[in-house]
N, CA, C and O atoms as a CHARMM CRD file, in Angstrom:
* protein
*
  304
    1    1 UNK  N     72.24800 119.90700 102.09000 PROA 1      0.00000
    2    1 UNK  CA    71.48800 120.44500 103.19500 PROA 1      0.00000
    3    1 UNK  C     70.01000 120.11900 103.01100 PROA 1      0.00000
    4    1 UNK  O     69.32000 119.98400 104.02200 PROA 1      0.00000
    5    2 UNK  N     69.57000 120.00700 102.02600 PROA 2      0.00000
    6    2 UNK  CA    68.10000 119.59400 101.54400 PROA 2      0.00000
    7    2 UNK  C     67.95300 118.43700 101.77200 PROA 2      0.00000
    8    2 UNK  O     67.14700 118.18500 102.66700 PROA 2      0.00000
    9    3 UNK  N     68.46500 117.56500 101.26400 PROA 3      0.00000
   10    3 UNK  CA    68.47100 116.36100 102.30800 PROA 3      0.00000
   11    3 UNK  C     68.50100 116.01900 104.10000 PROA 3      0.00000
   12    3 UNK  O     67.67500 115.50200 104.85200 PROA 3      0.00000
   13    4 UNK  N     69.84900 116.58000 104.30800 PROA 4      0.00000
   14    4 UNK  CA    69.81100 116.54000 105.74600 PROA 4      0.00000
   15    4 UNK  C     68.63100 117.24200 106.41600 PROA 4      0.00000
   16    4 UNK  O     68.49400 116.94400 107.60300 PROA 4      0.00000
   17    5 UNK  N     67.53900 118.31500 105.79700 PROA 5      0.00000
   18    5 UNK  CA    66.32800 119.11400 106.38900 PROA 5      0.00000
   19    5 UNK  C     65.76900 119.11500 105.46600 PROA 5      0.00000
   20    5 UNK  O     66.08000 119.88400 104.55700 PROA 5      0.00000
   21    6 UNK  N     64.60200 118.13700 105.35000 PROA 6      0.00000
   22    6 UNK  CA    63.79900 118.02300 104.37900 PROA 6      0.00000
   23    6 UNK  C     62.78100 119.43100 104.29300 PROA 6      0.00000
   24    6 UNK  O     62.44700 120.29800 103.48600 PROA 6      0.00000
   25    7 UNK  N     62.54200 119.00700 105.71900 PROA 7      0.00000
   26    7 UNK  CA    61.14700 120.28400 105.69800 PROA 7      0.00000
   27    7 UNK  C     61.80300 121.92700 105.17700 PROA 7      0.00000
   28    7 UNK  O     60.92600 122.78700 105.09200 PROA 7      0.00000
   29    8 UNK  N     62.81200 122.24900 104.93900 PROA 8      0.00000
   30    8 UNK  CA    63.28400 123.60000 104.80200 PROA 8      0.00000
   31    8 UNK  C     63.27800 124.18300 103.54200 PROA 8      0.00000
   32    8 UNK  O     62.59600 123.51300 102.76700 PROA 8      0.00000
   33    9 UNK  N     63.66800 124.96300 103.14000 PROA 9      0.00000
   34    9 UNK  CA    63.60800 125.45400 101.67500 PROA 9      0.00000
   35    9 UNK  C     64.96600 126.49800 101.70700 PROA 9      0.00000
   36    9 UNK  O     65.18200 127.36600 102.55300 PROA 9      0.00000
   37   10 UNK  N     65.70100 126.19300 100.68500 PROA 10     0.00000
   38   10 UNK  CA    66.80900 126.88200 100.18800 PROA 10     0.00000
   39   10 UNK  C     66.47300 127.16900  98.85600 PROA 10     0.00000
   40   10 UNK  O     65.67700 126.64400  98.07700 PROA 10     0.00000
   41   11 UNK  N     67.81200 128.80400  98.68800 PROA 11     0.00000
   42   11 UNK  CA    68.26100 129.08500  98.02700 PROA 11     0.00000
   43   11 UNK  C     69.54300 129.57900  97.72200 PROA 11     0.00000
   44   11 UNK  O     70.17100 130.09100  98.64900 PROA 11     0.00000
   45   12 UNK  N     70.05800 129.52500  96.60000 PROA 12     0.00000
   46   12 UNK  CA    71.28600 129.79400  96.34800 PROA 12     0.00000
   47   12 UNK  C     71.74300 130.56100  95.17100 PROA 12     0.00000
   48   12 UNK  O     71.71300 130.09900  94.03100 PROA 12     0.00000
   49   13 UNK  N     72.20100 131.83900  95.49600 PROA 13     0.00000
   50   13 UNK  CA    73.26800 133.02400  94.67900 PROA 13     0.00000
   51   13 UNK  C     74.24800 132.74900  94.21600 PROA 13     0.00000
   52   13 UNK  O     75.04300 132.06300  94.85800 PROA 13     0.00000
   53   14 UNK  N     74.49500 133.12600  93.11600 PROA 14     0.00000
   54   14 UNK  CA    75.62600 132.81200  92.33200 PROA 14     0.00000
   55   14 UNK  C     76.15100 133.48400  91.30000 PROA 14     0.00000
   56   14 UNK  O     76.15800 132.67900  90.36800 PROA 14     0.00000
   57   15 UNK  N     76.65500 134.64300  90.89000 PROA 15     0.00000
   58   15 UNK  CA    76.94700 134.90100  89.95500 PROA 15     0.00000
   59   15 UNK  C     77.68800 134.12200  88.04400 PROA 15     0.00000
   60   15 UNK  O     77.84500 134.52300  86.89000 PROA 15     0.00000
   61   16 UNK  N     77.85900 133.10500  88.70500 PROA 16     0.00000
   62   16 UNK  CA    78.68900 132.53500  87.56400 PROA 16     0.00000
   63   16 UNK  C     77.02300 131.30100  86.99300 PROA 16     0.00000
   64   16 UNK  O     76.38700 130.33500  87.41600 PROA 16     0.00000
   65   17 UNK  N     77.05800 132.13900  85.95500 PROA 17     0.00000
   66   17 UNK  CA    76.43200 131.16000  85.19900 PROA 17     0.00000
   67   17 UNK  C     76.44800 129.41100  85.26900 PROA 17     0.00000
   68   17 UNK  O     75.55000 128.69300  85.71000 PROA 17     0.00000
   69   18 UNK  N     77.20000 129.17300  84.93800 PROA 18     0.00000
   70   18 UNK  CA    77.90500 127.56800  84.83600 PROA 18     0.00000
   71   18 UNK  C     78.18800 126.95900  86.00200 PROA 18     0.00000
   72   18 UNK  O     78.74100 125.85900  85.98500 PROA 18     0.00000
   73   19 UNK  N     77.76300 127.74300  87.49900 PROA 19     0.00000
   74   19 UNK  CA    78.12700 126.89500  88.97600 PROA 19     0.00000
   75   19 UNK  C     76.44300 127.08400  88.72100 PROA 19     0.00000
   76   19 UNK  O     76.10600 126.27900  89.58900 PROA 19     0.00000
   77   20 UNK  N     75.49600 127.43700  88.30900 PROA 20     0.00000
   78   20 UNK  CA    73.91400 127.92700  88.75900 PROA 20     0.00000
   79   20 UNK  C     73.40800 126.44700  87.92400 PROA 20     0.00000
   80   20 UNK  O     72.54900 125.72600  88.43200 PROA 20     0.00000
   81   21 UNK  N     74.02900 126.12300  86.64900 PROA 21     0.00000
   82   21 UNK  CA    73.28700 125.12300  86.15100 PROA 21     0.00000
   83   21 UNK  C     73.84900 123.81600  87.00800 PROA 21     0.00000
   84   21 UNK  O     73.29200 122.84500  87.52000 PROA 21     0.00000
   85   22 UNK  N     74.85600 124.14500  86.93900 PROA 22     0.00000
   86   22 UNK  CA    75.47600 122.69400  88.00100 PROA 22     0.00000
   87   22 UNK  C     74.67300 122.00400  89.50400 PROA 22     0.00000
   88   22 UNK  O     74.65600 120.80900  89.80100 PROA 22     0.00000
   89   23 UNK  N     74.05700 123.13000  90.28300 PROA 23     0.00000
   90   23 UNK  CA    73.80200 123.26600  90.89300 PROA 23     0.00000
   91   23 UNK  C     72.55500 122.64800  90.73600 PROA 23     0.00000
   92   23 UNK  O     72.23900 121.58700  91.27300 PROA 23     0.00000
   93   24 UNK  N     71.60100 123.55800  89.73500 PROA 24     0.00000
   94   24 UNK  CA    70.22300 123.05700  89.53100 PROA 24     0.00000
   95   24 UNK  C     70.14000 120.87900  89.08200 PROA 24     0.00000
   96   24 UNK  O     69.32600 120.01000  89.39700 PROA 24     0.00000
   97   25 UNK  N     71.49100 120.85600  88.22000 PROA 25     0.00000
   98   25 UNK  CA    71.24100 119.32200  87.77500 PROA 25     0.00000
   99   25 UNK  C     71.39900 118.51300  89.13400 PROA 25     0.00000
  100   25 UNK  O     70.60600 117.61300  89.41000 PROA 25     0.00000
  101   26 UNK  N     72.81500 118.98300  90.26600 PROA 26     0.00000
  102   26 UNK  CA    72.88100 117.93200  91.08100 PROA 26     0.00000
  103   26 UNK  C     71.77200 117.98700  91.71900 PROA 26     0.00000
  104   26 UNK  O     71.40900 116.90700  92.18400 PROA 26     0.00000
  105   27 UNK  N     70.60900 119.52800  92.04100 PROA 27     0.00000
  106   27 UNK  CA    69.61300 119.37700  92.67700 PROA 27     0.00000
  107   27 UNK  C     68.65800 118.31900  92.14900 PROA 27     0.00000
  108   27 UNK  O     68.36600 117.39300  92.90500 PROA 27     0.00000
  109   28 UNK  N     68.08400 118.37000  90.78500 PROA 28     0.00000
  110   28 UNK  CA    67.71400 117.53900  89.92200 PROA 28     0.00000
  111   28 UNK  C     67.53100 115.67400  90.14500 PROA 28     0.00000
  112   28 UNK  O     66.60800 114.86300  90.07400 PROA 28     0.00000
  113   29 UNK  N     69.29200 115.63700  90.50000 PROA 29     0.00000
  114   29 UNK  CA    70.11900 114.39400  90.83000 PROA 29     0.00000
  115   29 UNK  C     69.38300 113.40600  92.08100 PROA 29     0.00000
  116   29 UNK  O     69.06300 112.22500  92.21600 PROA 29     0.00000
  117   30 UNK  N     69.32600 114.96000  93.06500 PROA 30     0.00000
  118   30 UNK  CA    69.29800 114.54700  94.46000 PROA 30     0.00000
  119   30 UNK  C     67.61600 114.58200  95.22900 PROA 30     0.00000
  120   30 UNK  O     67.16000 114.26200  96.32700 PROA 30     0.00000
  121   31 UNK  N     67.03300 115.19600  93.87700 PROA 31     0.00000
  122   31 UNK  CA    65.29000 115.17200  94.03100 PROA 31     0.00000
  123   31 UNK  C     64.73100 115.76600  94.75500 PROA 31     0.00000
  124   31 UNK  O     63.57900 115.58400  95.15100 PROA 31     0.00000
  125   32 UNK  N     65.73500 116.86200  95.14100 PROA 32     0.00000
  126   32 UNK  CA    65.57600 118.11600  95.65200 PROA 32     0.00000
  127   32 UNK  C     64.66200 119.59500  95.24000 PROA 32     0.00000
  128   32 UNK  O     64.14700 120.51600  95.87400 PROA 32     0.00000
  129   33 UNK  N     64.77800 119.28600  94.10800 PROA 33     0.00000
  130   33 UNK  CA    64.48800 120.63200  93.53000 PROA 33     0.00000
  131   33 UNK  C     62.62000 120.91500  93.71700 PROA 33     0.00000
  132   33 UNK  O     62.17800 121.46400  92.70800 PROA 33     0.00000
  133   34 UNK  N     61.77800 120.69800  94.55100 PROA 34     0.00000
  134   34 UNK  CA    61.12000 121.13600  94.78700 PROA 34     0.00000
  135   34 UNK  C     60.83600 122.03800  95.78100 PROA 34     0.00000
  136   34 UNK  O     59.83000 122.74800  95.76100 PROA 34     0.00000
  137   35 UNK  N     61.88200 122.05600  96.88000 PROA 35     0.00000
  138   35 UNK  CA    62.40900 123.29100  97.93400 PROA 35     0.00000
  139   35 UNK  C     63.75000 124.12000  97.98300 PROA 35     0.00000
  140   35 UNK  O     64.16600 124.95800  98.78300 PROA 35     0.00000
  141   36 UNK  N     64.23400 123.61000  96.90900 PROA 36     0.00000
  142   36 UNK  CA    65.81800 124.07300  96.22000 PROA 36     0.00000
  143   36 UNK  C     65.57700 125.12200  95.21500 PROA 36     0.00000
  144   36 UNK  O     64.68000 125.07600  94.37400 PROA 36     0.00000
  145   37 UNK  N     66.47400 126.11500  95.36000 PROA 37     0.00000
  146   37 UNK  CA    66.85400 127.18400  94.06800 PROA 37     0.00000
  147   37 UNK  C     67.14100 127.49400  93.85300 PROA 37     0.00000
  148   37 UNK  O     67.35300 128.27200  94.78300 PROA 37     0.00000
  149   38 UNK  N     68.10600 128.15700  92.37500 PROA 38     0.00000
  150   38 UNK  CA    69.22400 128.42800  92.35900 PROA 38     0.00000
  151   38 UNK  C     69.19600 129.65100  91.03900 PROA 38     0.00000
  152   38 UNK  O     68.76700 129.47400  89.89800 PROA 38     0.00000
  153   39 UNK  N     69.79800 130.91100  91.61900 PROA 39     0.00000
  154   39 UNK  CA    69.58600 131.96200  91.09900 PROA 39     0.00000
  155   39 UNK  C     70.87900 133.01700  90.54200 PROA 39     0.00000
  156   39 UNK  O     71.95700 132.83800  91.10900 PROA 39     0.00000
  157   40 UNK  N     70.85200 133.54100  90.02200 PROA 40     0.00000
  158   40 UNK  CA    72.00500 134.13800  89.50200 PROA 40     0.00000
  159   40 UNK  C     71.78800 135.72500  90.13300 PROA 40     0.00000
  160   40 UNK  O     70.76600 136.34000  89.82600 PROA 40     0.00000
  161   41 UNK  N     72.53700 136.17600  90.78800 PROA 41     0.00000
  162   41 UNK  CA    73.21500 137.37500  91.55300 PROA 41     0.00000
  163   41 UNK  C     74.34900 137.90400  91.92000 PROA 41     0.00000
  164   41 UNK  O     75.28000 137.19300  92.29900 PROA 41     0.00000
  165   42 UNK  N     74.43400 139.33400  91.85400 PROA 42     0.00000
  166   42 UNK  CA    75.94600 139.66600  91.90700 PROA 42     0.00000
  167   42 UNK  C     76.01300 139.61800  93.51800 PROA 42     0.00000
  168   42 UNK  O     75.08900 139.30400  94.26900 PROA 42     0.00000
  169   43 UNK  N     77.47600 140.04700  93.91600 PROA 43     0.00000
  170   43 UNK  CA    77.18100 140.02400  95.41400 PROA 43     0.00000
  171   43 UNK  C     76.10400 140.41600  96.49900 PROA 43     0.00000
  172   43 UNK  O     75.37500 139.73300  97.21900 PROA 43     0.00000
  173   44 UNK  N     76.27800 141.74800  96.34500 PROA 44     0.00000
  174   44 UNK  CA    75.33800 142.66900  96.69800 PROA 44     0.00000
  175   44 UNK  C     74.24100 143.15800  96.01000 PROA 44     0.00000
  176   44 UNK  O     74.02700 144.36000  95.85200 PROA 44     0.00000
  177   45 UNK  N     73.51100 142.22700  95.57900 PROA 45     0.00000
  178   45 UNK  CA    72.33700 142.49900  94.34700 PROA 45     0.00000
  179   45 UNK  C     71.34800 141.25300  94.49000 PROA 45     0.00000
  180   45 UNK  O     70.36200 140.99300  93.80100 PROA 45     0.00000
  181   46 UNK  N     71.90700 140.51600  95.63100 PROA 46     0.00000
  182   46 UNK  CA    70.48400 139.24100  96.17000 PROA 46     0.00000
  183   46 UNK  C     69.16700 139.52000  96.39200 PROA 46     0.00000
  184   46 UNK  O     68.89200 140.33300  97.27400 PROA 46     0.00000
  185   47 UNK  N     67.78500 138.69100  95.38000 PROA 47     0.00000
  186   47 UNK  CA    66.79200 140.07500  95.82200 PROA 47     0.00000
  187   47 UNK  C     66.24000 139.16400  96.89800 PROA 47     0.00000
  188   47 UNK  O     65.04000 139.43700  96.90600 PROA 47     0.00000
  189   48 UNK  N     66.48000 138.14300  97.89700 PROA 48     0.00000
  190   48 UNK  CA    66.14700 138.13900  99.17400 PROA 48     0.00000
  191   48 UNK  C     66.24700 138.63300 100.08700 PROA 48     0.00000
  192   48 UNK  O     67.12600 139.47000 100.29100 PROA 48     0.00000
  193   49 UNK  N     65.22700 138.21400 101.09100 PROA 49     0.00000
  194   49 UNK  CA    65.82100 138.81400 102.76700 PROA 49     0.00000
  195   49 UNK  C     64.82800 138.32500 103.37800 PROA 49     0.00000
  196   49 UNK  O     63.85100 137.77900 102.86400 PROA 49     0.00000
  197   50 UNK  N     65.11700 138.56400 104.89600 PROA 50     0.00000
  198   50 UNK  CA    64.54200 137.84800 106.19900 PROA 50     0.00000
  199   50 UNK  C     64.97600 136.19300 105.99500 PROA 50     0.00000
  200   50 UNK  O     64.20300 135.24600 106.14200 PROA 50     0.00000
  201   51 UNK  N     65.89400 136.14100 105.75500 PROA 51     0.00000
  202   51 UNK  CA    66.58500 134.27200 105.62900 PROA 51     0.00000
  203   51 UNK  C     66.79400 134.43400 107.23300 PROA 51     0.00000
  204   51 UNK  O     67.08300 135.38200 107.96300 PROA 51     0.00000
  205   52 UNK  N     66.45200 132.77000 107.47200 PROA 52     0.00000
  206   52 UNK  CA    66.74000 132.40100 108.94200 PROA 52     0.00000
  207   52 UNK  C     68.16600 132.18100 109.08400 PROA 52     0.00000
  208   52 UNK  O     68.81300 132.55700 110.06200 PROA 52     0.00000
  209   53 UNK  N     68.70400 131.47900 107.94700 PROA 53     0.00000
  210   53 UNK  CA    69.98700 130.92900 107.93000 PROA 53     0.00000
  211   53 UNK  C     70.79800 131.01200 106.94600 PROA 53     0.00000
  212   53 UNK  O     70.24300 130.49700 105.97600 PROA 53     0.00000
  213   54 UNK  N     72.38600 131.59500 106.53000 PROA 54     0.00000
  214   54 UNK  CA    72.78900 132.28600 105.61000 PROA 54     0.00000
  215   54 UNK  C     74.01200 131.43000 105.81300 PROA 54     0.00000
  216   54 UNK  O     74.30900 131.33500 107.00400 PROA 54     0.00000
  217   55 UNK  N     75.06000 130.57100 104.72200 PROA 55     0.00000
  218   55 UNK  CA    76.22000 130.42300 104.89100 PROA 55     0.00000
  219   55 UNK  C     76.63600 130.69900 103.41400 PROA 55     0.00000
  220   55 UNK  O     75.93900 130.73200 102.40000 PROA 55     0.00000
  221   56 UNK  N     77.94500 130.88400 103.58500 PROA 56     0.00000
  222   56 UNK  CA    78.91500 131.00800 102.43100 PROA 56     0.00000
  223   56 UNK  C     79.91800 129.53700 102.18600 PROA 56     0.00000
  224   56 UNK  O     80.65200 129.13300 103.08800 PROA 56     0.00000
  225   57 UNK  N     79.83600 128.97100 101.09800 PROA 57     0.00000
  226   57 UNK  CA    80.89900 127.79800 101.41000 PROA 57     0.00000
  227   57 UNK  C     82.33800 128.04800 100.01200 PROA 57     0.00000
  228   57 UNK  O     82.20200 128.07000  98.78900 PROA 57     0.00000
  229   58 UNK  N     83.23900 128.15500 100.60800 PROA 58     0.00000
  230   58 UNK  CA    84.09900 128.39500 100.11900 PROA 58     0.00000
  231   58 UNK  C     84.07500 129.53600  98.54400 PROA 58     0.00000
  232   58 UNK  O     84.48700 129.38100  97.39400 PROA 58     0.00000
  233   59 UNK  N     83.39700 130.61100  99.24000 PROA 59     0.00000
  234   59 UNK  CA    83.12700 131.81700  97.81100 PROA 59     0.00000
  235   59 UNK  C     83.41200 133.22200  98.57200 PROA 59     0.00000
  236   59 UNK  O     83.90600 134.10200  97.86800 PROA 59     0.00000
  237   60 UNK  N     83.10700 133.58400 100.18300 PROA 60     0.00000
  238   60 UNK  CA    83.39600 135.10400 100.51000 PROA 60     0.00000
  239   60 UNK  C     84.91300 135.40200 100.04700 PROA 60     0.00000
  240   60 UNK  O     85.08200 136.13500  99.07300 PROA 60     0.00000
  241   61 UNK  N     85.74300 134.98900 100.55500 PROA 61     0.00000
  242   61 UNK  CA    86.94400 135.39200 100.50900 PROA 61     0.00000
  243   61 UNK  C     87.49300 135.74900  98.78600 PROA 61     0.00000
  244   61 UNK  O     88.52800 136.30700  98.42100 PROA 61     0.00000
  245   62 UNK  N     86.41500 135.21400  98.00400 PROA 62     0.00000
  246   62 UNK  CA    86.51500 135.61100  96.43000 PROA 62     0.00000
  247   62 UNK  C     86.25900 136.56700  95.98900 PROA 62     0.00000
  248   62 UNK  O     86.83400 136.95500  94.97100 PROA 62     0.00000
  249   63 UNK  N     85.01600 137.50400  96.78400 PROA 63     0.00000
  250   63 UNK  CA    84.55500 138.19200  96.42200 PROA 63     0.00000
  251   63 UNK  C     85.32700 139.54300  96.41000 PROA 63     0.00000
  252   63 UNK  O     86.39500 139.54800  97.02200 PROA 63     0.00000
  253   64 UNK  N     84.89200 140.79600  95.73900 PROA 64     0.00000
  254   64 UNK  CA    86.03900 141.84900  95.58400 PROA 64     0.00000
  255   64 UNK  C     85.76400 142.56300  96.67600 PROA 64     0.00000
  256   64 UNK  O     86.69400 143.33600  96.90800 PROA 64     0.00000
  257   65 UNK  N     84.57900 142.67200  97.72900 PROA 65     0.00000
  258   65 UNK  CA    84.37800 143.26900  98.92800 PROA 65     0.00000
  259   65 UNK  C     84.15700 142.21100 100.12000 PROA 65     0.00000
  260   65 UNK  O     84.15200 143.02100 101.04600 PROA 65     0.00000
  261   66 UNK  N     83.97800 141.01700 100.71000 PROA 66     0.00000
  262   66 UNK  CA    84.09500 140.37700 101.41900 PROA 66     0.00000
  263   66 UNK  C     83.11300 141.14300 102.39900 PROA 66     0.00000
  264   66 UNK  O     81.92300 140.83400 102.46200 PROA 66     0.00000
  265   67 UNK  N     83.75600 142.31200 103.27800 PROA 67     0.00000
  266   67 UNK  CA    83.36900 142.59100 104.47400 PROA 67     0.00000
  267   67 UNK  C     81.90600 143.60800 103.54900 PROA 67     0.00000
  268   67 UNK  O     80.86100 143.80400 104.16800 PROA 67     0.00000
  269   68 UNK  N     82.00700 143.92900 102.67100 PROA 68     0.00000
  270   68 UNK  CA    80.84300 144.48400 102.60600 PROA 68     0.00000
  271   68 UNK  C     79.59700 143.33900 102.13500 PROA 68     0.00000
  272   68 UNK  O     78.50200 143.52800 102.66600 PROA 68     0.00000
  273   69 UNK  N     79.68900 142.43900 101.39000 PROA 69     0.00000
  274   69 UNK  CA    79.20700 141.52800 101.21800 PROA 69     0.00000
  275   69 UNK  C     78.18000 141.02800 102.37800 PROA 69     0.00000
  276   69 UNK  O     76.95000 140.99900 102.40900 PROA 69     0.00000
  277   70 UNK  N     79.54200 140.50700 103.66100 PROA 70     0.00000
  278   70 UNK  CA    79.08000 140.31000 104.74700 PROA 70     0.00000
  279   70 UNK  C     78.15100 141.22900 105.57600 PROA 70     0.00000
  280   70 UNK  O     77.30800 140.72200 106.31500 PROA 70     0.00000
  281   71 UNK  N     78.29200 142.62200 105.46400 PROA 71     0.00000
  282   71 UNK  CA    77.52500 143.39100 105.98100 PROA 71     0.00000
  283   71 UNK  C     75.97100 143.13300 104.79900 PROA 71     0.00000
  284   71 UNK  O     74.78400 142.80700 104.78800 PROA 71     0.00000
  285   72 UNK  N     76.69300 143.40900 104.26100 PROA 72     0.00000
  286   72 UNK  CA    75.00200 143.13500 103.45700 PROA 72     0.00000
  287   72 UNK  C     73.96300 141.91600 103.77000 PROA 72     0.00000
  288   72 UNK  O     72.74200 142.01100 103.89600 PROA 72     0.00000
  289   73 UNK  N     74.70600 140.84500 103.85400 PROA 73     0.00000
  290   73 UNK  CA    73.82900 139.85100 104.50900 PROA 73     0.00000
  291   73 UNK  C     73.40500 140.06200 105.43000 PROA 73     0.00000
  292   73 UNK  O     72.37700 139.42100 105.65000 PROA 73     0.00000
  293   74 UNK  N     73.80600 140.91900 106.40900 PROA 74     0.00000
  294   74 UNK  CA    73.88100 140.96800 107.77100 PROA 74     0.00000
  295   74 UNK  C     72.50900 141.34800 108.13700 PROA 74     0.00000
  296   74 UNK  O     71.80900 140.74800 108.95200 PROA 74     0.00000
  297   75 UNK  N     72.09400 142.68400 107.28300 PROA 75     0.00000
  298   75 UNK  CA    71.02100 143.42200 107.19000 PROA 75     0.00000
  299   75 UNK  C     69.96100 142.75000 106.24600 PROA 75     0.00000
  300   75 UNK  O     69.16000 143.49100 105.67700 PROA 75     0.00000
  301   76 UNK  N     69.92000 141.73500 106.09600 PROA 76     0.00000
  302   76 UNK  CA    68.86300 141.44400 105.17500 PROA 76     0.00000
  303   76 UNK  C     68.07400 140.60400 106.25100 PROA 76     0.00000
  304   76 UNK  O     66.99900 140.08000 105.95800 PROA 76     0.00000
């Protein structure tokens, strides 16, 4: 996505240690990492908010609350 929108700035939650470093190298890779970031959080424990744009890619349905999860984003 940093590619496809240069001008934007992401970040990204993750609880699992070992998807956060992965993440940071392909950012690394892709010469991204000056609007890229990648942070370690439990579900409901993200310390962002006011994001314009929020997706999940293949991780809600993992989580042990899903719909609360989702509500939580909802309100941020």
């Amino acid at each position: 996505m940093a590619q496809a929108y240069p001008n934007s700035a992401a970040v990204g939650f993750d609880f699992h240690s070992p998807s956060i470093d992965g993440a940071r190298q392909r950012a690394a890779e892709a010469g991204v990492c000056d609007r890229v970031r990648f942070e370690g959080a439990k579900a409901k424990e993200d310390p962002g908010n006011d994001y314009d744009w929020v997706t999940f890619f293949d991780c809600l349905h993992d989580r042990g609350d899903p719909k609360g999860l989702a509500a939580h984003v909802l309100t941020r």
